[in-house]
C-alpha positions as CSV (number, residue, x, y, z in Angstrom):
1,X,103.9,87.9,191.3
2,X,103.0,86.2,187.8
3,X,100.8,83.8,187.5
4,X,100.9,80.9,185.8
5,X,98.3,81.9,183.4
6,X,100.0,85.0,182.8
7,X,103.3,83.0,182.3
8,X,101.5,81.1,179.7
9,X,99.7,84.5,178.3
10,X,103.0,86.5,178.4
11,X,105.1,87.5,174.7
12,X,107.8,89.1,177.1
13,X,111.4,87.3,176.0
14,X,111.9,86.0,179.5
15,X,108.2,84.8,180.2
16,X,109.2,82.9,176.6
17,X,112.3,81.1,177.9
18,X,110.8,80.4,181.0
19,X,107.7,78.7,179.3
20,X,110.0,76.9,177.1
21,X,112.6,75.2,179.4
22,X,109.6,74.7,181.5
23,X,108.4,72.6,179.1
24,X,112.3,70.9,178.5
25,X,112.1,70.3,182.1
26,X,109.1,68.5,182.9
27,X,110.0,66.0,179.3
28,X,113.4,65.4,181.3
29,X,112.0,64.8,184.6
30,X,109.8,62.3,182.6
31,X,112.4,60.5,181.4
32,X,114.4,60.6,185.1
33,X,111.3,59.1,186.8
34,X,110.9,56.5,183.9
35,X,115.0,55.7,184.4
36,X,114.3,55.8,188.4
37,X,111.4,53.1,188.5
38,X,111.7,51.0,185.3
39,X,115.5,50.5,184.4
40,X,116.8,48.2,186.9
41,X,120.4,49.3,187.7
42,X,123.2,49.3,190.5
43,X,121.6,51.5,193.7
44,X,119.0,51.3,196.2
45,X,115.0,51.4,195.0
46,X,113.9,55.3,195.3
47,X,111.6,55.6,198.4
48,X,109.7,59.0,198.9
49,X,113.4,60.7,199.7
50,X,114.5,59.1,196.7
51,X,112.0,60.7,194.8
52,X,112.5,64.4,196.1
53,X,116.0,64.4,195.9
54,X,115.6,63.3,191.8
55,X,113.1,65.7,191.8
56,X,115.4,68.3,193.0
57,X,117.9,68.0,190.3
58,X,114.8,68.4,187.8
59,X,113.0,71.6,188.8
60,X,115.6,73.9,188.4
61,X,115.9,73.2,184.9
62,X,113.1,75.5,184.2
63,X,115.3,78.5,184.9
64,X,118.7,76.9,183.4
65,X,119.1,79.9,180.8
66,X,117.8,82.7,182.8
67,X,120.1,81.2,185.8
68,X,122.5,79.0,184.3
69,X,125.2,78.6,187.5
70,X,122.8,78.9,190.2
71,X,120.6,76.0,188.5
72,X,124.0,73.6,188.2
73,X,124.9,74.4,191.9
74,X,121.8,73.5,193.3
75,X,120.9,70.8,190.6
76,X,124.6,68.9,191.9
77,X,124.3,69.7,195.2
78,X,121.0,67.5,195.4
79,X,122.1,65.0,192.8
80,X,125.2,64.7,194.6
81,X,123.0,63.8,197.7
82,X,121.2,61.1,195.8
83,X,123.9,59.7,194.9
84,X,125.9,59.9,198.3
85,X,122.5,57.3,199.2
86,X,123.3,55.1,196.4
87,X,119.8,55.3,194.8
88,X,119.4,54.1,191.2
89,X,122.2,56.6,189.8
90,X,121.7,56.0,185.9
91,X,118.2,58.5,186.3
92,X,119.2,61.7,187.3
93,X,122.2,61.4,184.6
94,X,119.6,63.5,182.2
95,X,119.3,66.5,184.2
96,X,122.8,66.9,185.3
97,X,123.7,66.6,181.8
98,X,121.3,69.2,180.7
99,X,122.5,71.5,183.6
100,X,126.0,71.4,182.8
101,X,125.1,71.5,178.9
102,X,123.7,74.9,179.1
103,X,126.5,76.5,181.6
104,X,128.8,75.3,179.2
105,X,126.8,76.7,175.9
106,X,126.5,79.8,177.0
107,X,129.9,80.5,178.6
108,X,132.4,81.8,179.5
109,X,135.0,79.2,177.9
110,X,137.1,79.9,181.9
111,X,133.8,79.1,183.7
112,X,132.9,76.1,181.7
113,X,136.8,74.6,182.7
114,X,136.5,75.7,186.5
115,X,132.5,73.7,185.9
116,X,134.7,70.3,184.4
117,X,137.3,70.9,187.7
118,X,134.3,71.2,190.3
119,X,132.2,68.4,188.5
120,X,134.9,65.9,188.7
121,X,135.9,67.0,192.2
122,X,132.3,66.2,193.0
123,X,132.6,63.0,191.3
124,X,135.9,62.1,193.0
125,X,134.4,62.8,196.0
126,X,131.0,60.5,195.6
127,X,133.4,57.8,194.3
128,X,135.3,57.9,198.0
129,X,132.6,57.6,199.8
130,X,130.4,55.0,197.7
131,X,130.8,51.8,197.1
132,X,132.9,50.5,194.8
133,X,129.9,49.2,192.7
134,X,128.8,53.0,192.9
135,X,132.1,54.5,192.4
136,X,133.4,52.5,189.5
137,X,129.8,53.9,187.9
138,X,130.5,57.3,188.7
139,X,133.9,56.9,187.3
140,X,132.3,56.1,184.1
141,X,129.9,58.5,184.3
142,X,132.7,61.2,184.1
143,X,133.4,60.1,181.1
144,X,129.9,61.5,179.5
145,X,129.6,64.6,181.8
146,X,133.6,65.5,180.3
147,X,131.9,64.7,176.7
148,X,128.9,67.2,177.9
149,X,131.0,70.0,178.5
150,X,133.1,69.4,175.4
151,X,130.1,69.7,173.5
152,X,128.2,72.8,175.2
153,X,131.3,74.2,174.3
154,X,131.5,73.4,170.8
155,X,127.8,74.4,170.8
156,X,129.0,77.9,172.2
157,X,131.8,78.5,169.7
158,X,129.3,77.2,166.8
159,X,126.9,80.7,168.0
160,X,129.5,82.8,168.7
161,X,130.9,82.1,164.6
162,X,127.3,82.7,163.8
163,X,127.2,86.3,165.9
164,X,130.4,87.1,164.4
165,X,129.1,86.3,160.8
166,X,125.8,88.1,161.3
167,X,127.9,91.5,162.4
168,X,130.0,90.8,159.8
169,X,127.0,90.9,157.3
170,X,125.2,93.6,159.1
171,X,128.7,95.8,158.9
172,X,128.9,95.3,155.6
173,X,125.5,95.9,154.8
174,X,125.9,99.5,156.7
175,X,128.9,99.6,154.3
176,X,127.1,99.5,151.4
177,X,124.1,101.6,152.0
178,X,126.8,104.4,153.3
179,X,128.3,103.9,150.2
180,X,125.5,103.9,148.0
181,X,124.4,107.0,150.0
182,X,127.7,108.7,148.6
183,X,127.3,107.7,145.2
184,X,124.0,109.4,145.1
185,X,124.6,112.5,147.1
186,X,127.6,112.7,144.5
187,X,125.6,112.5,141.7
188,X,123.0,115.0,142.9
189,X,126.0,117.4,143.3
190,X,127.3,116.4,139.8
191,X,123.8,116.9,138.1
192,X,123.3,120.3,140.3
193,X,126.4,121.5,138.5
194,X,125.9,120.4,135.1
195,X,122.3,122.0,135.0
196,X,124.2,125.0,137.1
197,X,127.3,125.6,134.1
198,X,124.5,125.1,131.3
199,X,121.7,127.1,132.7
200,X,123.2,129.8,134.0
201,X,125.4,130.5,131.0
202,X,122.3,130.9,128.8
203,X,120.0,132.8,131.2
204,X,123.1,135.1,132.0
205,X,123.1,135.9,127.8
206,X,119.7,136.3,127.4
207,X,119.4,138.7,130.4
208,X,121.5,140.8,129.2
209,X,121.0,140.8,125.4
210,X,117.2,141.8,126.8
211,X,118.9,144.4,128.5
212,X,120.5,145.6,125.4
213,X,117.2,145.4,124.1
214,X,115.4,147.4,126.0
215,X,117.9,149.9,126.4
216,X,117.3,150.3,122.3
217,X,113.9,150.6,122.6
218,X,113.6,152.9,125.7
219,X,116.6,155.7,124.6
220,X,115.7,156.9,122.0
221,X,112.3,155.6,120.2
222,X,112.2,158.9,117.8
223,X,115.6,157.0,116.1
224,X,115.3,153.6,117.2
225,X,117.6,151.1,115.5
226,X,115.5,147.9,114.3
227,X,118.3,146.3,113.1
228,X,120.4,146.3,116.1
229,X,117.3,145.7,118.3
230,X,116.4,142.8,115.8
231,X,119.8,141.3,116.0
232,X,120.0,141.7,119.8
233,X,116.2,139.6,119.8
234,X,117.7,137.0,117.4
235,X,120.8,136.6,119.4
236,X,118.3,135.9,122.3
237,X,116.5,133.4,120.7
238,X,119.5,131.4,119.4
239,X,120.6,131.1,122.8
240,X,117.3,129.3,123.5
241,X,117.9,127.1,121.2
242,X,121.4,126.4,122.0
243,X,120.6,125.6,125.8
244,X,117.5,123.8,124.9
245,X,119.5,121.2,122.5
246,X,122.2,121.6,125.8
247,X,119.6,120.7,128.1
248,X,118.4,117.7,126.1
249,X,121.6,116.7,125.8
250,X,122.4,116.6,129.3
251,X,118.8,115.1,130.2
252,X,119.5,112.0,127.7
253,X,122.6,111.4,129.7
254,X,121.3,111.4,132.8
255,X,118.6,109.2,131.7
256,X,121.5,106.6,130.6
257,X,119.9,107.2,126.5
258,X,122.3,106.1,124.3
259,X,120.6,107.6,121.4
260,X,122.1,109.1,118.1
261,X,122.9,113.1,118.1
262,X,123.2,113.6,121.9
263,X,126.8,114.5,120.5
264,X,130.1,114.0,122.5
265,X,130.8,116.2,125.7
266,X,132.0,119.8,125.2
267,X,135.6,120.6,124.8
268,X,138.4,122.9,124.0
269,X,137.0,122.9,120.5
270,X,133.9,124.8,122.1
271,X,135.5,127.8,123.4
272,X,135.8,129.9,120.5
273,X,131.8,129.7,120.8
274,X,131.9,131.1,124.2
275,X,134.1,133.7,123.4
276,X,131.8,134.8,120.5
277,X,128.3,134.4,122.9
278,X,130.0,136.8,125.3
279,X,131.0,139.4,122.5
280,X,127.4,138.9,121.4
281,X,126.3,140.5,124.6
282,X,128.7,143.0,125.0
283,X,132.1,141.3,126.2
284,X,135.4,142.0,124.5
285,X,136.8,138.5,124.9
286,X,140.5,137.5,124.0
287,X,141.1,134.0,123.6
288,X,143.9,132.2,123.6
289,X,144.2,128.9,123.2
290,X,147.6,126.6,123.0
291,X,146.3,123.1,123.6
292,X,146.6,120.0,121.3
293,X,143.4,117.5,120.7
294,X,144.9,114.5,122.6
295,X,143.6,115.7,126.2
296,X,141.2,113.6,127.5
297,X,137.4,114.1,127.5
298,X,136.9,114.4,130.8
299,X,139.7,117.1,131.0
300,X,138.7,119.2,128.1
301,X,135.0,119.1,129.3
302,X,136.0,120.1,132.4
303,X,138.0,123.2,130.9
304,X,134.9,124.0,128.6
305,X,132.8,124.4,131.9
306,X,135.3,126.3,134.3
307,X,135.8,128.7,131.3
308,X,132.1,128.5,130.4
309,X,131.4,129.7,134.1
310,X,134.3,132.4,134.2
311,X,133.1,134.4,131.4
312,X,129.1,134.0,132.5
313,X,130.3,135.7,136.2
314,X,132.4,138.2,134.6
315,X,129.3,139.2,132.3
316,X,127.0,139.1,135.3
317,X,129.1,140.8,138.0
318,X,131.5,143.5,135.9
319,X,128.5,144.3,133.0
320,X,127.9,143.6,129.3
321,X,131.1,146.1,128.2
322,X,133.6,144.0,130.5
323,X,137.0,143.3,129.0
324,X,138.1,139.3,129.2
325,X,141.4,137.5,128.8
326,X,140.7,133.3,128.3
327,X,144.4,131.8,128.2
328,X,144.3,127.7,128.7
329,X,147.9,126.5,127.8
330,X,149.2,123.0,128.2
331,X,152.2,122.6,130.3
332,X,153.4,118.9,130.0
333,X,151.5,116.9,132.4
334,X,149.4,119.8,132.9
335,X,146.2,122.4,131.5
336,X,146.8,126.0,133.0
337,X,143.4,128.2,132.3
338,X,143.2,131.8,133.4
339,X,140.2,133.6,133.1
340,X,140.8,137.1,134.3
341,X,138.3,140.5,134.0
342,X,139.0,143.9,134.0
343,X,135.9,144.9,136.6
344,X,133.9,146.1,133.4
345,X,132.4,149.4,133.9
346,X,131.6,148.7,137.6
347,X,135.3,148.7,138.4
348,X,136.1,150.1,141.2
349,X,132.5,149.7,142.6
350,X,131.1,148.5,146.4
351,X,130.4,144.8,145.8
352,X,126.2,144.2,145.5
353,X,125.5,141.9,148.5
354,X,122.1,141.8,147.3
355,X,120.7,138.1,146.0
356,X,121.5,135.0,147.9
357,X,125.0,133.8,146.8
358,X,125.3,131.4,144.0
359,X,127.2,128.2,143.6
360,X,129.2,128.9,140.2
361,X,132.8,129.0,142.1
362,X,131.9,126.2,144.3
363,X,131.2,123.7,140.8
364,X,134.2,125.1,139.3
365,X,136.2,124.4,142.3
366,X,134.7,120.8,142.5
367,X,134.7,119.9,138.7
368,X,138.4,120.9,139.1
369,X,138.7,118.7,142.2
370,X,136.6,115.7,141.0
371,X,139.4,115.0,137.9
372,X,142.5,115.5,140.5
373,X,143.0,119.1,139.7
374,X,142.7,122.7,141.6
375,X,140.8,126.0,141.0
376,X,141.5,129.7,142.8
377,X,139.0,132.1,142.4
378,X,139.7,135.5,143.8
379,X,139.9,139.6,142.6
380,X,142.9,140.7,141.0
381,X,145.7,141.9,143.0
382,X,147.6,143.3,140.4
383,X,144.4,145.5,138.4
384,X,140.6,146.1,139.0
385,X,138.2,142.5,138.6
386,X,138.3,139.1,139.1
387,X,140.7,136.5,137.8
388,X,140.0,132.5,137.8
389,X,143.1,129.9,137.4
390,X,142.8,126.4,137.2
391,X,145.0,123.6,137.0
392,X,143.9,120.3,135.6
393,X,146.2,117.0,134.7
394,X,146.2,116.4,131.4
395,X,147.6,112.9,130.9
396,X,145.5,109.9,130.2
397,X,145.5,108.3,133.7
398,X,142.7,110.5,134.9
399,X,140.0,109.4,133.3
């Protein structure tokens, strides 16, 4: 059993309402025994009985929130007693009020109007019995236990606003951090596939023009060609310079710099450069291109990447002497791109599960996706290799 020193120790919730209404209770039952002996009023002088019945509508109000109904019952049933004995009946008016305050605060609204019904039966009751002094008092006193019970209940309503404001905050709050959430794991994936189209385009070129390279030097050193080895090292070292102005580029974007020469984002305009970096590295490429200048950016970058990646998997999967048709045609409403291989010299060859998989189909597919648009990637049913199709909208209202 707790002591009262633990009571007074304790940080549990309960042991802090207890304490606190404890301390409510014994400032009321001040204020009844003040009423009960100073304030002279209609009723009989309290005696000892007197005393322990006003008493008994005061104690229980140290447990009136952990046992609202149960401290009103017995609260009334001894109040009701005192006044059934016509003692001074203005002094236990505080307690009842504070009983039937807090059952009507903390609800429900159907219990606090079956409390009103049984209060004023209780009072209708008392009133028969008394005298009329008495019952004309208690009739009166209805009046301010009715006002009570109004106001517990505006109290209740007042907290139950304030619940429904605080989840209403707290929702919204989990709104925006799942949001925010989105945003960023959507730009991680955008930034993943930016770095993805420009990085691997580059390292694919290199690789193999430093394949060709070494295949020059390794042959046939007795009649080794400087010039085509020289031009094969060049060609490497312009594409690190290309993907390291790219890669700036792209960083000062992401940084938000809005400085001069980080240049406008890639477009149709571009792709007679990837054509010509694939034939640099061994790639027949045939371009066609019948698209006007009026596309939107977003769209025409968009194109510039798919096709950017389409050419750099065809190189990297079918060889450096793979055959490539680009077509991007606008249709109306709509940019048609095709990229399709002819399987190189590996045509016809067992796939090469070896390497983890990479994630240039999946940033096509959602660069296509991200701009209302769609993106197949799949082998050719109609000749050896691998054929990409794409179709992006192509009117203004994307962006």
């Amino acid at each position: 059993m707790l002591t009262v020193r633990e009571l007074l120790r304790s940080e549990e919730p309960e042991h802090r309402i207890l304490r606190r209404d404890t301390y409510i209770a014994l400032g009321v039952g001040a204020l009844c025994a003040f009423l009960g002996a100073a304030v002279e009023h209609d009723g009989n002088a309290l005696d000892p009985l007197g005393w322990l019945l006003l008493a008994g509508t005061v104690v229980p109000l140290a447990w009136r929130r952990l046992r609202p109904m149960p401290v009103l019952i017995v609260g009334l049933a001894f109040a009701a007693t005192y006044h059934r004995m016509d003692y001074n009946h203005v002094a236990p008016f505080l307690a009842s009020a504070l009983a039937v305050y807090t059952v009507a605060a903390v609800g429900p609204r159907r219990r606090t109007l079956a409390m009103a019904g049984v209060v004023m039966a209780v009072i209708a009751v008392v009133w028969t019995q008394a005298t009329p002094v008495a019952g004309r008092d208690m009739l009166q006193s209805s009046g301010w236990i009715l006002a009570v019970i109004a106001f517990g209940e505006a109290v209740r309503l007042h907290h139950q606003y304030l619940a429904a404001m605080r989840e209403r905050a707290e929702r919204a709050e989990r709104t925006r951090e799942q949001e925010a959430a989105r945003r960023v794991a959507e730009e991680r994936v955008r930034i993943a596939r930016d770095l993805h189209d420009l990085l691997a385009h580059s390292i694919t070129l290199i690789g193999v023009r430093a394949s060709v390279a070494a295949h020059l030097l390794v042959t046939d050193p007795g009649r080794l060609d400087r010039d085509a080895v020289a031009e094969a090292l060049e060609s490497i070292s312009a594409t690190c310079r290309d993907a390291r102005a790219d890669l700036r580029t792209t960083l000062q974007v992401l940084r938000g710099d809005d400085q001069p020469g980080s240049g406008p984002l890639p477009g149709l305009a571009g792709l007679l450069d990837l054509a010509r970096a694939a034939e640099t590295a061994g790639a027949r490429v045939e371009l066609s291109v019948d698209a006007d200048d009026t596309l939107p950016p977003v769209v025409s970058a968009a194109a510039y990447r798919i096709v950017q990646e389409a050419l750099t998997n065809a190189v990297r999967h079918a060889g450096p002497q793979v055959g490539i048709r680009v077509a991007v045609r606008r249709d109306g409403p709509t940019l048609s791109i095709r990229v399709a291989d002819d399987g190189g010299p590996r045509a016809g060859a067992p796939a090469d599960p070896a390497g983890p998989p990479g994630y240039g189909i999946a940033g096509m597919r959602e660069r296509a996706t991200s701009i209302g648009g769609s993106l197949a990637a799949r082998p050719r049913s109609d000749a050896p290799g691998f054929v990409v199709t794409a179709e992006l909208p192509a009117e203004e209202a994307v962006r």
